[in-house]
N, C-alpha and C positions, 0 to 999 in steps of 0.2 A: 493683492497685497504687494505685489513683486513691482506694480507701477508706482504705488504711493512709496515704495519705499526708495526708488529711484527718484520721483519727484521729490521728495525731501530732499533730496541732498543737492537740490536746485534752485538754490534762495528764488522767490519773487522776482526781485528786484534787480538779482542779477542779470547782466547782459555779455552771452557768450558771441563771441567773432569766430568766425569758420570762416577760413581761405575758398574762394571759389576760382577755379581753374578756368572752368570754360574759357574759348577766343571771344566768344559773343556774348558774355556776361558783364553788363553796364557796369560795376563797380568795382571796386578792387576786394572790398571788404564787404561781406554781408552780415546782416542783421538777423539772428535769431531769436525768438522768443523763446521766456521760459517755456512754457508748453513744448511744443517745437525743441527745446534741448533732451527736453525728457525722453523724447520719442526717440532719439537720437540715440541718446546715450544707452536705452533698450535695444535699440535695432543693434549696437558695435557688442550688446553684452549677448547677445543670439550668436553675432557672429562669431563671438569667441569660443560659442560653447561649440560652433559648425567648424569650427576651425580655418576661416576664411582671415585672410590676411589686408581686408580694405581699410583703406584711410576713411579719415571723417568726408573727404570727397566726394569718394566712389558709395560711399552710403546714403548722401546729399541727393548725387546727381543719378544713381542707378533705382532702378524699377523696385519696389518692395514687392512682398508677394501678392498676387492678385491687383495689382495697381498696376496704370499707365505709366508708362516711364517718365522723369521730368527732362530729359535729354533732350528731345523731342518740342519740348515748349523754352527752349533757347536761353530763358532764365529759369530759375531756381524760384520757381514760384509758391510755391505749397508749403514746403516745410521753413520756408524764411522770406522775407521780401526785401527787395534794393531800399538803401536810404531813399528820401526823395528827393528830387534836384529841387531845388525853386533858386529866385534870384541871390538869395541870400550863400547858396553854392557857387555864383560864378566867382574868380581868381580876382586877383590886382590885373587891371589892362592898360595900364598908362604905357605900357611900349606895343600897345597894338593897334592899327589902324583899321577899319573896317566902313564897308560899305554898305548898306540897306535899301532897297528899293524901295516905294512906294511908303517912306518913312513918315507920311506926313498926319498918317490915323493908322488907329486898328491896331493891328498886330504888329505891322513895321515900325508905330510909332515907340511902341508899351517895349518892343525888344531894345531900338534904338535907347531907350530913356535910360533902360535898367544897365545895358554898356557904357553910354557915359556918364554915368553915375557910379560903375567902377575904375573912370579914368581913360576908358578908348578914346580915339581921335574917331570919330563918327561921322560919315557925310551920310547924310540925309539927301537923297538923289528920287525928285519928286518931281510928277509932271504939274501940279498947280502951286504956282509959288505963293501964292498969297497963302495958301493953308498951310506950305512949307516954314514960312516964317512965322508963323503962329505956333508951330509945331518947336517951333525951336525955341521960340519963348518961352512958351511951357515949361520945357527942359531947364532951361539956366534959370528961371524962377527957381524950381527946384533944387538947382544943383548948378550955383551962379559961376563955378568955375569950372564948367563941363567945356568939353572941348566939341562942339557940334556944330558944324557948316552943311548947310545949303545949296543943293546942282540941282540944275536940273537938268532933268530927264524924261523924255519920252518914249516908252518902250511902243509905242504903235508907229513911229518911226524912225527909220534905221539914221535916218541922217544925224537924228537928235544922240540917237547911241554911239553915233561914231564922234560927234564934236564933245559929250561928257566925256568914252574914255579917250579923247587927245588932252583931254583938260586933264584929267587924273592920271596919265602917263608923264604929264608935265611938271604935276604938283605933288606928286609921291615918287617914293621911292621905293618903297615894298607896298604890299597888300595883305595883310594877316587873312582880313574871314570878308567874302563876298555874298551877299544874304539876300538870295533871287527871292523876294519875298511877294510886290507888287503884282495886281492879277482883277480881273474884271471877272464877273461870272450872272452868268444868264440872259446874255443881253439879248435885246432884238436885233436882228442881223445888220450887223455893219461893217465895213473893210475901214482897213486900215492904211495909211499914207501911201502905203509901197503894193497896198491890192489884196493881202490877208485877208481872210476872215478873224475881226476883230479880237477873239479870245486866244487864238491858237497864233495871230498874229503879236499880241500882247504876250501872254501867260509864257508861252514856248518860245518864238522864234525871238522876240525882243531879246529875252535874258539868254539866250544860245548867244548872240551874237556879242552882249556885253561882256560874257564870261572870255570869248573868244580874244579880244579889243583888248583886257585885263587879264590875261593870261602872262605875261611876261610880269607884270609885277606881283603875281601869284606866286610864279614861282622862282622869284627871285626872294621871298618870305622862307622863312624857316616853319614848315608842318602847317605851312594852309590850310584852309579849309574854304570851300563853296558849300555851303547851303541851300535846297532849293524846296522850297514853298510849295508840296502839292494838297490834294485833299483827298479823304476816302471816296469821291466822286470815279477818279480814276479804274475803280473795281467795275466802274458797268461804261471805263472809257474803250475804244477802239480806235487806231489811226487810216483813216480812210485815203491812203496812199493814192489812188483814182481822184478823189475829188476835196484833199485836204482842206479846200475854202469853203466848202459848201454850197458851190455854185447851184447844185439842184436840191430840193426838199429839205431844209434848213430847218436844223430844232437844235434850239438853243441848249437844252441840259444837255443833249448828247455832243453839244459839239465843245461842251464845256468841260465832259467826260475827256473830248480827244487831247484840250490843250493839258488834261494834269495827270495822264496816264503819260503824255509827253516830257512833262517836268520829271517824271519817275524814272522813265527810260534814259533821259538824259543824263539824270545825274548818278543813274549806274553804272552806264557808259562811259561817263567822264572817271570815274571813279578808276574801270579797268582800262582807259587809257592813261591815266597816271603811274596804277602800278605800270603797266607796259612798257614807261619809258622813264623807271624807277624814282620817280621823285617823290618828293617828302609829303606832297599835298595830298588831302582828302576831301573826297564829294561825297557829304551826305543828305537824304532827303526827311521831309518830316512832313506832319502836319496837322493844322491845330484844333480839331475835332469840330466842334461847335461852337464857336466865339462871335460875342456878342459884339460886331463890326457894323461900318456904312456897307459892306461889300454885298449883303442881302441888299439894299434899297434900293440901289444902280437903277437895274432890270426893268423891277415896277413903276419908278421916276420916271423910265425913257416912256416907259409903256401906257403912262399916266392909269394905271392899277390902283383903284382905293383899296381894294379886296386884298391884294395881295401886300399890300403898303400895310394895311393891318395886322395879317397874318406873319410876316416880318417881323411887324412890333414887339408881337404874341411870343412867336418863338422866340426872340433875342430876350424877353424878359423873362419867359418862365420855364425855360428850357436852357437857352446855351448858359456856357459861363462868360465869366469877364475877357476882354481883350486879353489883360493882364496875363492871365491863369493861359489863356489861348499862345500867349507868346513863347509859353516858355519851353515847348516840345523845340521851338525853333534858339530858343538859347542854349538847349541844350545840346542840340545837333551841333552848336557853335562853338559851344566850349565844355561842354561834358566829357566824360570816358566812353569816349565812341569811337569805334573803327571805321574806315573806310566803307560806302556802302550798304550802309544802317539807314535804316527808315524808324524814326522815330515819330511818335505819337501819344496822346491821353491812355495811361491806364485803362482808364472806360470807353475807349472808341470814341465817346463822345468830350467827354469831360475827365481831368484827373490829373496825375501828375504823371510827368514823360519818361516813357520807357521805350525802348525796341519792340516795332506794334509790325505785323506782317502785310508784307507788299501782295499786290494781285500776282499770279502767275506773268499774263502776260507782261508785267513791271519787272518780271527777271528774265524773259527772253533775249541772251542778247543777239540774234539775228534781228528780231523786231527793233532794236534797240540801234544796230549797225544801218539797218534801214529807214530810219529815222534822220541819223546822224547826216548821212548821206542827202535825204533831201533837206536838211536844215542848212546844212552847206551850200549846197546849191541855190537854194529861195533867198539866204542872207547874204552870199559872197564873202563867208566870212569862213576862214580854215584853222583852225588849230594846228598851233607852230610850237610842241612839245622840248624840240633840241635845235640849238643853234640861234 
């Protein structure tokens, strides 16, 4: 009797806002349901009868009796849930410039499309140009006064890395959001320009060394941000510090594990050398569950696999979801209510709308992490110049 008569006095329809505190809580404002208020509004009339003095907060975010604490699960997941980001959440960006890697399909294309279609100045930094320009026509099809150009780029060689950012130290002035997004996965073994093995030469050391090149116009931006493109692959990656190219016993998932356990490391590292040398910029990582990309077909094409070319198919149609929906873990990392050092992902691991999804252990090591940095320095010749 005592719940229904607290339930009444909770229209349907209404919709209460409770302040959430947390540092690691996506939104400013959260959503509760009726339901969800009711309980609420019982748990504060307990407490007044126990004589405890908690906010609607500490009753949100603290353990009820016999329950798991929601503290613990970093958002405020049970008794309410975050809005959902989608495109239609990102800002006005007409005063912001941004770069995308591998913008020419997929995920870099779908994220590229829906920024300048808010008005960002967007280069599209792609190694095939002929797809690159097709990529770009698409966009001003849609949105004929978008502002998107064309570089290219080659992350499997550093030389092409370093004549892009001389070109874009030349032709900008700031750099708002860098979106390490381009990345091969499962190939058969092959090295890259400079002697890589081709993923961990692509996926990691390429985008290490662009961030590095673009670092001055980073942080010449007001509250940058870097982005960097891993996958839940990374949870069964390892960096094989002895034999990072894979000179001996090459297997392709695992070596595809070590380039996105390395996008993870990087960009939490990067992340604590920013705070370290107090600037305004932000590294955060993300990644887009299961999306219906070319980036499955690579592999089996090289490998000329009809088997696997099918099974490809299979999954991208009755399993992943759209580019689209795939992109937006990575828009959100770009322009959401995110702090520094968030790993962002699908709701459902797989598929969903993006929230703060948990990294592997060793993605928060920063010794592993320091050790990394270290040989990526060294393999690219390329050093992060923080001050001065």
């Amino acid at each position: 009797r005592k719940r229904r008569a607290i339930r009444a006095r909770v229209s349907p329809e209404r919709t209460v806002y409770a302040r959430s505190a947390p540092a690691d809580a996506p939104t400013s404002k959260t959503l509760i349901s009726a339901k969800a208020s009711a309980r609420l509004q019982e748990s504060l009339a307990a407490d007044r009868r126990w004589g405890r003095g908690r906010t609607i907060r500490d009753r949100l975010i603290d353990k009820p009796r016999g329950r798991k604490s929601l503290r613990d699960l970093g958002a405020l997941r049970v008794c309410f849930c975050a809005m959902e980001f989608t495109e239609t959440s990102l800002p006005s960006l007409h005063d912001q410039a941004v770069i995308v890697t591998g913008a020419n399909s997929g995920i870099g294309f779908e994220a590229s499309r829906a920024l300048a279609e808010r008005g960002a100045v967007v280069v599209l930094a792609c190694r095939n140009l002929e797809k690159g320009r097709a990529a770009v026509a698409r966009i001003k099809e849609g949105s004929p006064r978008a502002r998107v150009y064309l570089e290219a780029l080659d992350l499997a060689d550093l030389a092409s890395v370093r004549t892009f950012a001389e070109r874009m130290n030349e032709r900008l002035e700031v750099l708002h959001r860098l979106i390490n997004n381009a990345g091969v996965m499962a190939l058969p073994y092959r090295r890259t320009a400079d002697g890589f093995e081709m993923q961990m030469g692509t996926n990691h050391y390429g985008h290490f060394a662009l961030t590095g090149l673009l670092l001055d116009l980073l942080l010449a931006a007001p509250n940058a941000r870097v982005v960097t493109v891993s996958s839940l692959a990374h949870f069964f990656g390892g960096i094989r510090f002895r034999d990072p190219n894979w000179e001996n016993f090459y297997q392709r998932w695992a070596a595809y594990g070590q380039s996105k356990l390395a996008n993870v490391l990087f960009a939490f590292e990067l992340e604590r050398r920013f705070r370290a040398a107090g600037t305004s910029a932000l590294s955060v990582a993300c990644h887009p569950g299961f999306a219906s990309t070319n980036l499955q077909f690579v592999g089996p094409t090289l490998d000329g696999s009809k088997a696997m070319m099918a099974l490809m198919k299979w999954n991208n149609r009755y399993v992943a979801q759209s580019a689209a929906e795939g992109a937006l873990p990575t828009l959100y990392a770009a322009y959401g209510n995110v702090s520094g050092g968030y790993y962002i992902g699908p709701d459902g691991a797989l598929r969903g709308a993006p929230k703060p999804a948990r990294a592997s252990k060793k993605a928060r090591d920063p010794e592993l992490a320091a050790r990394l940095w270290a040989l990526s320095e060294e393999s690219t010749g390329v050093y992060f110049r923080f001050a001065g």
